[in-house]
ZAMARGU-4260 file (C-alpha; in steps of 0.2 Angstrom, whole numbers, plus 5000, padded with zeros to 4 digits):
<rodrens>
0) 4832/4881/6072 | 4820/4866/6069 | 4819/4853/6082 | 4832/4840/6078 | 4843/4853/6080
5) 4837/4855/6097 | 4837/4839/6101 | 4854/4837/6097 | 4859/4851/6108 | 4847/4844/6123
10) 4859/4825/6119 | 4875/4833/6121 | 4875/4844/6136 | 4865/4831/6144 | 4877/4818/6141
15) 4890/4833/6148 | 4878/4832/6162 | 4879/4814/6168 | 4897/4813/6164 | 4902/4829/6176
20) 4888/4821/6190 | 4899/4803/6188 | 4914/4812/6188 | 4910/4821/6204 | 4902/4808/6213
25) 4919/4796/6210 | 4930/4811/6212 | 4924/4819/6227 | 4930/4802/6237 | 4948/4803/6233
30) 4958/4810/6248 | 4968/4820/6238 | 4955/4830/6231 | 4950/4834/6248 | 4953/4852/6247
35) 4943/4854/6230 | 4927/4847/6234 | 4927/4851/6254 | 4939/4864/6257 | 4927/4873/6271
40) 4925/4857/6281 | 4946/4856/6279 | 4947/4872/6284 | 4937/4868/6302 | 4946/4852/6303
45) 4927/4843/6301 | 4933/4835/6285 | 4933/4811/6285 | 4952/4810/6275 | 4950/4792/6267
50) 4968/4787/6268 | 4965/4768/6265 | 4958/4758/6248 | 4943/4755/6245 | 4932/4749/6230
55) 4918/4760/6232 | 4930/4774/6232 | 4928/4771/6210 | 4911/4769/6211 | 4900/4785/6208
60) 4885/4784/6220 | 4871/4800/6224 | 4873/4800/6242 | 4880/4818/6240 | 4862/4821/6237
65) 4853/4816/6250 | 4866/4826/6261 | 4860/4841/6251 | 4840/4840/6249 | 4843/4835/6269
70) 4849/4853/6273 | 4835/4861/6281 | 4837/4882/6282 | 4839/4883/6297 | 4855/4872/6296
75) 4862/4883/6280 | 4857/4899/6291 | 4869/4893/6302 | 4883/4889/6293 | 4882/4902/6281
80) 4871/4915/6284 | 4857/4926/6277 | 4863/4929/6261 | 4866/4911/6257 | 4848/4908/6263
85) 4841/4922/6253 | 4853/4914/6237 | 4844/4898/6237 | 4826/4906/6240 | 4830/4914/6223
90) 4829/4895/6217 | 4813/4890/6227 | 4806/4908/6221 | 4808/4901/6202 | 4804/4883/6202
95) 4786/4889/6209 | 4786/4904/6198 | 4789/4890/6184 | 4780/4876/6187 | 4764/4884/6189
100) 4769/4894/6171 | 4774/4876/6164 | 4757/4869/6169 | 4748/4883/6158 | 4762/4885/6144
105) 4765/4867/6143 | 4747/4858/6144 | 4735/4874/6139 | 4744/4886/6129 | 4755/4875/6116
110) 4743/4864/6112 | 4735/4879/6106 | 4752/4883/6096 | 4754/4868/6088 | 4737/4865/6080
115) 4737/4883/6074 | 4736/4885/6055 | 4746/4901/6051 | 4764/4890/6049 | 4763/4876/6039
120) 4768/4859/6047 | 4771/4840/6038 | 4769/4831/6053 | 4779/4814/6043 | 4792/4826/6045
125) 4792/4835/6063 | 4809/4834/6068 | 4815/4844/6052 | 4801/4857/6057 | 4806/4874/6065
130) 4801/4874/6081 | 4792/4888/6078 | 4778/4877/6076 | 4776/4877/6094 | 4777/4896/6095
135) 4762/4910/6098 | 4767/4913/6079 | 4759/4896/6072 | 4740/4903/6078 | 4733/4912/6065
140) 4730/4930/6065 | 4712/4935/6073 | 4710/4917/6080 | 4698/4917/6096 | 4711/4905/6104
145) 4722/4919/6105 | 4711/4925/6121 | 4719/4910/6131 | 4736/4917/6128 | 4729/4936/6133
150) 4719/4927/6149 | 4736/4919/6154 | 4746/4934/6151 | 4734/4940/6165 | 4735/4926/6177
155) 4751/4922/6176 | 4755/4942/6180 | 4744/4941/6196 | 4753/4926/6204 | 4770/4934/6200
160) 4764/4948/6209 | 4761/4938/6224 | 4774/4926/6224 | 4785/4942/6222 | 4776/4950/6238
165) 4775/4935/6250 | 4794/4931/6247 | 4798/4949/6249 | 4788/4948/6266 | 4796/4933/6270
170) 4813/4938/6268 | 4810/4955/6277 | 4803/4944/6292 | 4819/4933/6291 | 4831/4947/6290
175) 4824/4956/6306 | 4823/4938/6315 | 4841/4935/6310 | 4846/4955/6317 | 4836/4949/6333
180) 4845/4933/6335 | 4863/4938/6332 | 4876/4942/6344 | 4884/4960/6345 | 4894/4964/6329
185) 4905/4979/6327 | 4897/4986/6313 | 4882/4988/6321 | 4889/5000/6334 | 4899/5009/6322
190) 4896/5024/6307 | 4909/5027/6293 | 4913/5046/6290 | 4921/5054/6279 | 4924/5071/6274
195) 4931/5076/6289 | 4937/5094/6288 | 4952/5097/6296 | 4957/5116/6305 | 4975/5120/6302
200) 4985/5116/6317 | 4975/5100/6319 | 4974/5081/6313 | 4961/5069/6307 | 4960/5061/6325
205) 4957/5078/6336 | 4945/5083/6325 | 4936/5068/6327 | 4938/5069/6346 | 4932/5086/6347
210) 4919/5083/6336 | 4909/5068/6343 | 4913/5072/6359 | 4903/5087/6360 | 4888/5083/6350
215) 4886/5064/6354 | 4893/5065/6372 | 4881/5051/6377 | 4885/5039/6366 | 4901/5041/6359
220) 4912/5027/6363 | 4928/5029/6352 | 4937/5031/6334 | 4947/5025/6323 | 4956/5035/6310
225) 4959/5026/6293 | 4978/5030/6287 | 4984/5027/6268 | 4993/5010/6269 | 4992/5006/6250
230) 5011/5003/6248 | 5010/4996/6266 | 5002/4981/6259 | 5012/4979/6245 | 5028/4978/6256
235) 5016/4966/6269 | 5013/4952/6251 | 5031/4952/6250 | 5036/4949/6267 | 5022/4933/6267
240) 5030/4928/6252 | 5046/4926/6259 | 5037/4920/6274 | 5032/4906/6269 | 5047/4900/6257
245) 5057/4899/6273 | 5044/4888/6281 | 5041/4876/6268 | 5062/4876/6265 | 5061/4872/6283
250) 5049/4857/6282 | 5059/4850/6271 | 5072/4835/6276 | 5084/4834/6262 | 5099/4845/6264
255) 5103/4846/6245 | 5086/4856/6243 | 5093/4871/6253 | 5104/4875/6239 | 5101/4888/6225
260) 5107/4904/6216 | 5100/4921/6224 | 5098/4924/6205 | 5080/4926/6191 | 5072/4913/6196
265) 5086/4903/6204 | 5094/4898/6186 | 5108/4914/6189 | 5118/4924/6200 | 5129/4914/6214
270) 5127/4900/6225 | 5120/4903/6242 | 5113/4893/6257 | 5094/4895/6253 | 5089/4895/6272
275) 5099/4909/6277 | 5097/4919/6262 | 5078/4917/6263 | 5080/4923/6282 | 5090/4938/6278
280) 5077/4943/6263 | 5064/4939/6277 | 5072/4952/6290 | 5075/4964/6276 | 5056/4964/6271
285) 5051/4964/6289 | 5063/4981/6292 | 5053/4988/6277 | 5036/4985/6282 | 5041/4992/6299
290) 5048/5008/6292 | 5032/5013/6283 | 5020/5007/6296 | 5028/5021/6307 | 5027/5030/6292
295) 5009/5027/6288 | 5005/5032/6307 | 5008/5050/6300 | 4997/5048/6283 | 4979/5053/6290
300) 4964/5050/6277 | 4949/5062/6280 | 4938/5047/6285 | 4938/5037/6301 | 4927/5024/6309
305) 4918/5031/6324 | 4910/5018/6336 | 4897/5023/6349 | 4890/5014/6368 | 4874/5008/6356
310) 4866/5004/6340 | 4852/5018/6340 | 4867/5032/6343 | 4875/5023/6329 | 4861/5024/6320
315) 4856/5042/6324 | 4873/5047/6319 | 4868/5041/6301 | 4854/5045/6296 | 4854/5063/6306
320) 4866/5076/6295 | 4880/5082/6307 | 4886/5098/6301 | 4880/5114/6291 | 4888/5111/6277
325) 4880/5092/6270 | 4896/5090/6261 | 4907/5088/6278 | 4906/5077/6290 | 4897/5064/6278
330) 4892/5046/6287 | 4886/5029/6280 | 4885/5012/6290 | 4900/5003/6292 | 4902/4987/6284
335) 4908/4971/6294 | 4928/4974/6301 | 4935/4960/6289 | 4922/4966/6275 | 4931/4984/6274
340) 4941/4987/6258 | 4957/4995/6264 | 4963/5003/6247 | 4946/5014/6245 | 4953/5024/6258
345) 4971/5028/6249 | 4962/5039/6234 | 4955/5054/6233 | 4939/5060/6230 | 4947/5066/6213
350) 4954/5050/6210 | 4938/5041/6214 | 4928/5051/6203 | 4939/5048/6188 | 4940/5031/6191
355) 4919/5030/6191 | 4920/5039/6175 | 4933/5027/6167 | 4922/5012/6173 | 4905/5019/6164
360) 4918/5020/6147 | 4924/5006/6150 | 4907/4995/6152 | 4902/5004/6135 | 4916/4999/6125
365) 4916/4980/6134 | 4897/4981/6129 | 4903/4987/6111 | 4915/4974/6108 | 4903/4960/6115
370) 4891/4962/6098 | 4904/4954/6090 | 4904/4936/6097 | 4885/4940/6097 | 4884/4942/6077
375) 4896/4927/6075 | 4882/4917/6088 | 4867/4924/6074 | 4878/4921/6059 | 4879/4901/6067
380) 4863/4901/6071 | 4855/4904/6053 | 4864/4893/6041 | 4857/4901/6027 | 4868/4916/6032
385) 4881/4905/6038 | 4882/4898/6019 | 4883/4917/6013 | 4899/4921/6023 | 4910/4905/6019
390) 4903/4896/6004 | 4915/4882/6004 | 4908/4876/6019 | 4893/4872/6008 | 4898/4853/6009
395) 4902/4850/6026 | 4886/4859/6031 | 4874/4850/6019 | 4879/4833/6032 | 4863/4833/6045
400) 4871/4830/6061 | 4885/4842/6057 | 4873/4856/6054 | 4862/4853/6071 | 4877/4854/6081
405) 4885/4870/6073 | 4864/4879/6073 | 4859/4870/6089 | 4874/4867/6101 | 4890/4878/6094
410) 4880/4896/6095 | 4877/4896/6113 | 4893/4886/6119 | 4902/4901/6110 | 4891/4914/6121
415) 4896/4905/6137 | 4913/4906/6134 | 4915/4924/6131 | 4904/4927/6146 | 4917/4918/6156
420) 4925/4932/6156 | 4912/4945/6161 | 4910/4943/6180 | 4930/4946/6185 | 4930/4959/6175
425) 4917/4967/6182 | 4921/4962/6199 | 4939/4972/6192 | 4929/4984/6188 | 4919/4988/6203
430) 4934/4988/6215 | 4941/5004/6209 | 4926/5012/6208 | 4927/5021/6226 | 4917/5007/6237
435) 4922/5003/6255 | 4916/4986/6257 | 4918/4969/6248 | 4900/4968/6248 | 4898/4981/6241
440) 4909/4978/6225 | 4900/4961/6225 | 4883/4970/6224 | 4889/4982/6212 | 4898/4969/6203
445) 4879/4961/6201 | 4872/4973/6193 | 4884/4976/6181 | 4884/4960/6174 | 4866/4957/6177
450) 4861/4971/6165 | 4876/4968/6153 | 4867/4950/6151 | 4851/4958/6149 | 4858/4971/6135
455) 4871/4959/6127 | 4863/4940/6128 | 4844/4946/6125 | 4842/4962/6117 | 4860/4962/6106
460) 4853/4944/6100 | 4835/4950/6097 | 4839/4964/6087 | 4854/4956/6077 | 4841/4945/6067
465) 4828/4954/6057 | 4825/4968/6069 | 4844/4975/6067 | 4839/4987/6053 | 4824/4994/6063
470) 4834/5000/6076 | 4829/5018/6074 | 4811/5015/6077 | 4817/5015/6095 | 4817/5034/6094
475) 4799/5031/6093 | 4792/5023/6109 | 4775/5016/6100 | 4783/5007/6090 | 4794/4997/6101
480) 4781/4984/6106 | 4778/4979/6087 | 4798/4978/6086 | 4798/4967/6101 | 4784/4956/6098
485) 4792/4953/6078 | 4810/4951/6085 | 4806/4940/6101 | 4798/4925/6096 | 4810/4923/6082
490) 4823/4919/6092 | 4813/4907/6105 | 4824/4892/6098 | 4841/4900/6103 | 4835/4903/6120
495) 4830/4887/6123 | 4846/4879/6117 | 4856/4893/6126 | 4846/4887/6144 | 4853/4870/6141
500) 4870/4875/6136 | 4873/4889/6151 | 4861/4881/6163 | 4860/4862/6163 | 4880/4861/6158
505) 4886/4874/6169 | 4876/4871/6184 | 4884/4853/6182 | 4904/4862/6179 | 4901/4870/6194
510) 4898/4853/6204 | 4913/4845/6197 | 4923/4862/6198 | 4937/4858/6183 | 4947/4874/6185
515) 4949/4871/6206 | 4953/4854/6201 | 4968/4856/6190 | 4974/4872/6199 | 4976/4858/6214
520) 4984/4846/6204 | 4995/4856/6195 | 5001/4865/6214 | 5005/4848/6221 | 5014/4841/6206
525) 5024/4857/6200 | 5023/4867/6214 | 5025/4856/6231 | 5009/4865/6239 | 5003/4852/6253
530) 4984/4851/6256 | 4987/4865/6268 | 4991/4878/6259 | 4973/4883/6251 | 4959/4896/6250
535) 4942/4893/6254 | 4932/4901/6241 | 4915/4913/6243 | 4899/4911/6236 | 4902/4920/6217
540) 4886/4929/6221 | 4889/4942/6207 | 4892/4930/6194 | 4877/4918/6200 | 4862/4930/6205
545) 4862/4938/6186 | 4861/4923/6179 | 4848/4914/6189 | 4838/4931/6185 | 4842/4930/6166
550) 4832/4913/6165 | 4820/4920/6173 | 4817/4935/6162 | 4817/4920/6149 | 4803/4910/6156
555) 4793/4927/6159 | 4796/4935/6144 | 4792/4920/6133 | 4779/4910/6145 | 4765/4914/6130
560) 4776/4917/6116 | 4787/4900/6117 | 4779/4888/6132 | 4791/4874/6125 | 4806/4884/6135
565) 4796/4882/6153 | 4801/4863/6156 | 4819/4866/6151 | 4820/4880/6165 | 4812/4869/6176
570) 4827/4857/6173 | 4839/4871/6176 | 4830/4879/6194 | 4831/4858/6199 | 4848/4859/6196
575) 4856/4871/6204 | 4844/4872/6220 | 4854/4854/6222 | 4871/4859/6216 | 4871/4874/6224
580) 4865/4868/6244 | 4877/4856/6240 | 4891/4870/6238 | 4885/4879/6252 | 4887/4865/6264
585) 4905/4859/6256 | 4913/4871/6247 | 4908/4892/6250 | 4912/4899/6263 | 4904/4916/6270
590) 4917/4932/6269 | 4903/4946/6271 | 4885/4946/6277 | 4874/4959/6273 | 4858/4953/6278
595) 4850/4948/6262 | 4850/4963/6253 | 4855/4955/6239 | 4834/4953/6236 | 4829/4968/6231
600) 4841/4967/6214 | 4830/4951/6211 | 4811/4958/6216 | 4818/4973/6203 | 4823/4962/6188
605) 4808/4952/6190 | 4795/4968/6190 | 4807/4972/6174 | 4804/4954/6166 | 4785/4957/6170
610) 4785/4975/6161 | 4795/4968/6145 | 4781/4953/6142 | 4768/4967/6145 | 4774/4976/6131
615) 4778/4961/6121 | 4761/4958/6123 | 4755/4973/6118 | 4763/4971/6101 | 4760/4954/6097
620) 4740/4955/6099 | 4743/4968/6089 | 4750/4960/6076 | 4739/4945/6078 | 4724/4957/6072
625) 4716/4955/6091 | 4719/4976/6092 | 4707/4975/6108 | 4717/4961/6118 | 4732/4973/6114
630) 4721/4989/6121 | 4716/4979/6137 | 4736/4974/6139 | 4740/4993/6141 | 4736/4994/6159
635) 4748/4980/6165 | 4763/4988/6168 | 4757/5002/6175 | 4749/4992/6189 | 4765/4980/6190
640) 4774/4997/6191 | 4760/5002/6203 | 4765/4986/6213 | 4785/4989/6214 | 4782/5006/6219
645) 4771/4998/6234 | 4781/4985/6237 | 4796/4998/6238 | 4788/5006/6250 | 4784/4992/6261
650) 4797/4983/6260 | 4816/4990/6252 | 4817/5001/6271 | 4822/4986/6280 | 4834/4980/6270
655) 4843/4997/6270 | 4843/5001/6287 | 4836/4994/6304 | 4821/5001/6311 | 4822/5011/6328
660) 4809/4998/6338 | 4824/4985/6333 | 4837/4993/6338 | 4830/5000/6355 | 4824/4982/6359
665) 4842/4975/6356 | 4850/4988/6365 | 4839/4987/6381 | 4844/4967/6379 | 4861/4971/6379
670) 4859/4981/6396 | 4857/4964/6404 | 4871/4952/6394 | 4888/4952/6406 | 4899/4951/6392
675) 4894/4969/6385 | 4910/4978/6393 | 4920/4965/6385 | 4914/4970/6366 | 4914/4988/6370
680) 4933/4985/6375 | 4933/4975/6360 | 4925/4988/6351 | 4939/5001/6352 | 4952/4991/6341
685) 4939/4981/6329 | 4942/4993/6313 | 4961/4996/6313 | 4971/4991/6298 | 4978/4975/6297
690) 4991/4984/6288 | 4998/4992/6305 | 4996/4977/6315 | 5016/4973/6321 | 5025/4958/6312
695) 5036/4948/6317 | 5039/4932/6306 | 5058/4932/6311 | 5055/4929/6331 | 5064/4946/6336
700) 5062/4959/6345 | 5069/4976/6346 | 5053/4986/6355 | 5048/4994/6341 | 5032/4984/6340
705) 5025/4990/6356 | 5028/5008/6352 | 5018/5006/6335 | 5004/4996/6344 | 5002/5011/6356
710) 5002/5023/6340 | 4988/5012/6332 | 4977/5015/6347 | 4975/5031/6347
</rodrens>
């Protein structure tokens, strides 16, 4: 890509930029788009409505930002917890990560690029120029200044390092202050188990009774036994369905609307008085859902939740095996009670087992099918090739500006909008995959599409140029740095136009939020939804997280390859560290908290990022002719390696469990709070189903509710 190219790229999504910013600033005022750019202050009834005129209403103005940089952490702490906290040290973690990189890349290191001798340059003509120019690949082979790049290589290592272990000590220290200052939850007194085996005579909940009553009679508080409610739920959707038609039928005035055909859609079928027909349906759905919640009260799963009189017996219960055989009688913490996913429980441990299988073939054929938007991308990308493929385009592709837009700005649009489409699916994904929290799916949801980005935007796009032919060399693992350190630097230029296009113009989407926006217009207009019929939306952790850690496996992979990329991450960390406390204080809104654990994903993918420059570096000094700056490269990653494993050790046991000095502490503070018997009362019924809970949307009653309230107690 040569640098007008570039350029034009960097003027488009910029002007993308200032257009979604102005948009968003005017937008945000209207009061009937109240619920798409503050639908968590609408939700707690803390939200200004602007019902009257005025002109400042059209004008766009950055107050919205000052709000934002405002936000101290202890504020977003309380209003949106650990993670979020942890989410926007992911940003802060970067931009020093980067600004001390651009300092070297930008004012040491490409200097030292651009006035090398190995490419040629005609500096009347610079904008025409590749920009490899600016690239470790324009100093020539056995130059001296190449020992700069080596040095850096090893400074810049070093303060990762530490930056990675003073965040992953700060974080750790917040986490077990945050454990300190909370109030009593029910997962922390309670352990999932599962594998519960079951004598012949018996049930689920005797079992569990006789079990934990004998061998932690000190602390054992109570149970609850989870019951397959899959088509419960099903039948529970429906009856809200009809639930709310009859509302919103009764809301309204006009007698002509109550009217219709009980038929498709209400086009066939014969003519009936909507409210009574929607009631019956409604009394109909409601029979249903009681039948099979009676039903459901017989359908024991071989898991139960199990809450005990403390946190340490809760957490003796986990992390001490409980029977003989280490396949029964399996426990795990408990997730949060409105963090549980109900429908792990319904499938077996057959069923879940296939269905892990099917997910591993089906992220092998989705990372299959993604080369091929990822050869088209190349193909784009090289005009040359591009001219090959279709030669009547040979015209329209001789006209400069056209040909900067397809090379510099259409290759990594067409990559964004195919991975539009990665994170649902992975969320998809991970939910049948046998986990039993939301959080959970989210985490593994992460990870999914964090090495899918790594495999599919870096490596497929590295080794699709020149490389793509060389792919057996792999087999042998000494030659995988010379691979590397030929294929990286070559495709510097896309990278850097891909930053701008996924991260300046995203980050800026994600502000204005287009899809929310026409979903609320196109409700109101077509489908009479008010302003209180809405969802608050959660922080899209899973799609977020990988792609803040993707830029920053950029920036460290090509820190002293391709310096010129540092000040366009820069722009991107500035970016969403405003954007994004600005959706945390507006829109998002917390529907799990899991203490920040979401941080060790990100320390991992950084030591990774560290690794792959390392070995980058070990090929490029060796194809530079400077064969002993490559010899003193070798022992980098073992040391980073030598540091995750450390770091590992110090740290990744806090995140996945509570310490016993913390738990004994909070415990012996409960022992003097007065409202302790109330949450152990509490306690008993925090995990049922809200499948079994009794409805009653028609206002009868017949007694059957109480009966099945006393069955879902025990």
């Amino acid at each position: 890509m040569i640098l007008s190219a570039l350029l034009t790229s960097v003027g488009i999504n910029l002007g993308l930029c200032i257009l979604y910013f102005t948009l968003y600033s005017i937008l945000r005022k209207q009061p009937g788009n109240v619920v798409v750019y503050e639908p968590r202050w609408v939700a707690e009834e803390k939200s200004q409505k602007r019902s009257f005129f005025n002109l400042e209403r059209l004008l766009a103005s950055p107050s919205w930002v000052g709000r934002a940089w405002k936000l101290s952490e202890e504020e977003l702490l309380s209003i949106s917890g650990l993670d979020a906290v942890v989410f926007m040290r992911i940003f802060i973690f970067s931009l020093k990560l980067f600004t001390f990189a651009g300092i070297i890349g930008v004012f040491i290191l490409l200097p030292i690029n651009f006035v090398g001798n190995q490419l040629s340059i005609d500096f009347s003509d610079l904008t025409n120029k590749s920009l490899d120019s600016f690239s470790i690949s324009n100093v020539d082979d056995g130059s001296n200044w190449l020992w700069i790049h080596f040095s850096a290589v090893y400074i810049f290592t070093a303060f990762v390092c530490y930056l990675l272990y003073t965040e992953y000590d700060y974080i750790s220290s917040k986490r077990i202050a945050y454990f300190y200052a909370s109030k009593p939850q029910p997962h922390q007194f309670t352990v999932l188990v599962r594998s519960i085996p079951v004598s012949s005579g018996s049930s689920v909940t005797e079992s569990v009774e006789s079990f934990f009553t004998e061998y932690h009679s000190s602390t054992y508080l109570s149970h609850s036994v989870v019951r397959q409610t899959g088509k419960l739920q099903r039948l529970l959707s429906d009856a809200d369905k009809w639930y709310k038609r009859l509302v919103k039928l009764k809301a309204t005035n006009r007698t002509h609307k109550r009217s219709g055909r009980d038929g498709f859609l209400g086009l066939f079928g014969r003519k009936v008085d909507l409210l009574d027909h929607y009631g019956k349906k409604l009394q109909d759905k409601e029979d249903n859902v009681r039948m099979e919640q009676s039903s459901a009260m017989e359908k024991e799963v071989p898991a139960a939740f199990v809450s005990f009189k403390s946190r340490y017996g809760a957490a003796a219960a986990v992390h001490i095996e409980q029977g003989v055989n280490p396949t029964e009688w399996v426990t795990e913490l408990a997730p949060e009670p409105h963090d549980v996913h109900w429908p792990f429980f319904s499938a077996s441990f057959l069923r879940r087992w296939i269905c892990k299988i099917m997910v591993i073939i089906v992220c092998i054929v989705l990372t299959v099918l993604f080369l091929i938007p990822v050869v088209i991308v190349q193909g784009l990308a090289n005009l040359d090739q591009l001219e090959t493929w279709f030669p009547f385009l040979s015209g329209l592709l001789s006209i400069t500006f056209v040909s900067e837009v397809i090379t510099g700005y259409l290759p990594s649009l067409i990559l964004q909008m195919f991975q539009w489409f990665v994170p649902p699916v992975m969320i998809m994904l991970s939910s049948v995959q046998g986990y039993n929290a939301l959080s959970q799916i989210q985490k593994s949801a992460c990870l999914k599409y964090l090495w899918f980005t790594i495999w599919n935007i870096f490596f497929a796009n590295v080794l699709s140029g020149s490389a793509l032919y060389r792919v057996n060399v792999f087999l042998e693992p000494k030659e995988i740095p010379l691979v590397l350190a030929e294929a990286v630097p070559a495709q510097a230029s896309f990278f850097i136009a891909y930053v701008v296009t996924s991260g300046w113009t995203s980050t800026s989407s994600e502000l204005f939020r287009l899809f929310p926006l026409i979903s609320s217009f196109m409700q109101k207009k077509f489908a009479g939804k008010d302003d209180d019929d809405f969802e608050v939306p959660s922080v899209p952790y899973h799609g977020q997280i990988p792609k803040i850690v993707f830029f920053g496996l950029l920036g460290v992979t090509y820190f002293f390859l391709a310096p010129l990329i540092l000040p366009f991450l820069l722009v991107y960390y500035c970016l969403g560290y405003i954007v994004f406390r600005n959706q945390l204080l507006n829109v998002y809104a917390p529907k799990f908290e899991t203490g920040g654990t979401f941080w060790p994903i990100v320390h991992g993918s950084m030591i990774f990022s560290l690794v792959l420059m390392h070995i980058i570096a070990i090929g490029i000094f060796g194809l530079k002719e400077l064969p002993l700056a490559s010899i003193f490269c070798v022992p980098l990653p073992f040391l980073t390696l030598l540091f995750h494993d450390y770091c590992q050790k110090r740290f990744l046991p806090i995140f996945k469990a509570y310490p016993a000095e913390c738990l004994i502490k909070k415990d012996h503070e409960d022992q003097n709070d007065p409202s302790m018997p109330e949450f152990l009362d509490k306690l008993v019924t925090a995990y049922r189903d809200p499948a079994l809970i009794p409805i009653n949307y028609s206002g009868r009653s017949d007694g059957h509710d109480s009966l099945l309230q006393h069955a879902a107690e025990v």
